[in-house]
Every structure is written in C-alpha cells, then in structure tokens.
C-alpha positions in Angstrom: 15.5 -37.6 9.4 13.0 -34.9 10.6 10.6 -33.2 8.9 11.3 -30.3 7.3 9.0 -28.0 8.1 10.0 -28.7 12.0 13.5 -28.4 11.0 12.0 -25.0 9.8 10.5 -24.1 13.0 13.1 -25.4 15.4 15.8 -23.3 13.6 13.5 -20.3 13.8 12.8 -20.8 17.2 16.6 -20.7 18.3 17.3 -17.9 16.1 14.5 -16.1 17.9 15.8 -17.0 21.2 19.2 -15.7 20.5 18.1 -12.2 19.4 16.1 -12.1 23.3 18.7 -13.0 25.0 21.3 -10.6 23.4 18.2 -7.9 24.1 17.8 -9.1 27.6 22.0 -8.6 27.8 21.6 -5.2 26.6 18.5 -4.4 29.1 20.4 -5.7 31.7 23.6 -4.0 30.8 21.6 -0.4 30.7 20.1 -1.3 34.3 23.9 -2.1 35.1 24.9 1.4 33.4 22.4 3.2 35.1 23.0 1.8 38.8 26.7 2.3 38.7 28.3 4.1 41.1 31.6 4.3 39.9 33.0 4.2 36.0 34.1 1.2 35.8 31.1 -0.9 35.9 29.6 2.2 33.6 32.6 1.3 31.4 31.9 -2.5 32.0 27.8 -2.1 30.6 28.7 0.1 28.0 30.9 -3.0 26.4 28.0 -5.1 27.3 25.2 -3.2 25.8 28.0 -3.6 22.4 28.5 -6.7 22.1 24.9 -7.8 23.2 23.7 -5.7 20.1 26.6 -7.1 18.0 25.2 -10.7 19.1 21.5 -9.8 18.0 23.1 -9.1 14.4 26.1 -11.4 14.0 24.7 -14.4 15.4 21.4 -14.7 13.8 22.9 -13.6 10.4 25.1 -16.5 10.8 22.8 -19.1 11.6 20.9 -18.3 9.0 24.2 -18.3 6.7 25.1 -21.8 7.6 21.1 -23.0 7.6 20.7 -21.7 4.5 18.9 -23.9 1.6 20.9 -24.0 -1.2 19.7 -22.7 -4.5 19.4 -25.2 -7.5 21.8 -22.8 -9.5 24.5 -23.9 -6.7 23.8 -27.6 -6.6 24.9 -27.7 -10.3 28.2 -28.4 -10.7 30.0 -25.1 -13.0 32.0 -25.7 -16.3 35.7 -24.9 -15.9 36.5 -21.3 -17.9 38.9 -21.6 -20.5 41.7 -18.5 -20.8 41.7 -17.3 -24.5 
C-alpha cells in the first residue's frame, strides 16, 4: 500500500497535468485558428479549442469524483424505510 499523503500528491499532480494539457490543446488550437487560411481548419480549431476546454472541466471533475474519500455518513450502512 502507499502512503496516503503521496496517494494525495500523485493524484493531484495528474489532475494538474490534465488541466495543462487541455490548456496547451486550446493554445494550440487558437494558433491553428489564427494561421488558417481556409475555413476548414478555422472550423477544425474552433472544435478543438471546445472540447480542450470541455476536457479542463470534465475530466478533472471526474477524477476527482471517482478519487473521492468517502464520508463516514456513507460508510454506514442505511436502515431500510418502511411505507406507512
């Protein structure tokens, strides 16, 4: 098992990494944008620069979803609810 605090860091570190890359995506994609000469690469980094922002968000927010600690309210098991 590893410790927890690295577990900590190391999952930080990646979630960190993610968000510069999709950043990088979307530099590179306004470059791409910018340089076109015709509209279909214009088209082409405008659905970059999209879904490298939708990355940043989902992807992190995800991560950090599934990494999650759970909560000691959750750990419990809950009582089945009767209908009256």
């Amino acid at each position: 098992m590893t410790d927890p605090a690295v577990q900590a860091r190391n999952r930080w570190l990646i979630i960190t990494l993610i968000r510069l890359v999709a950043i990088a995506g979307a530099v590179f994609a306004v470059v791409l944008i910018g340089r076109a000469p015709t509209w279909p690469y214009r088209v082409l980094g405008a659905a970059i620069v999209l879904s490298a922002i939708y990355m940043s968000w989902a992807v992190p927010a995800s991560l950090a979803h599934r990494w999650r600690t759970p909560d000691d309210d959750e750990a419990k098991p809950k009582p089945y609810k009767t209908r009256r």
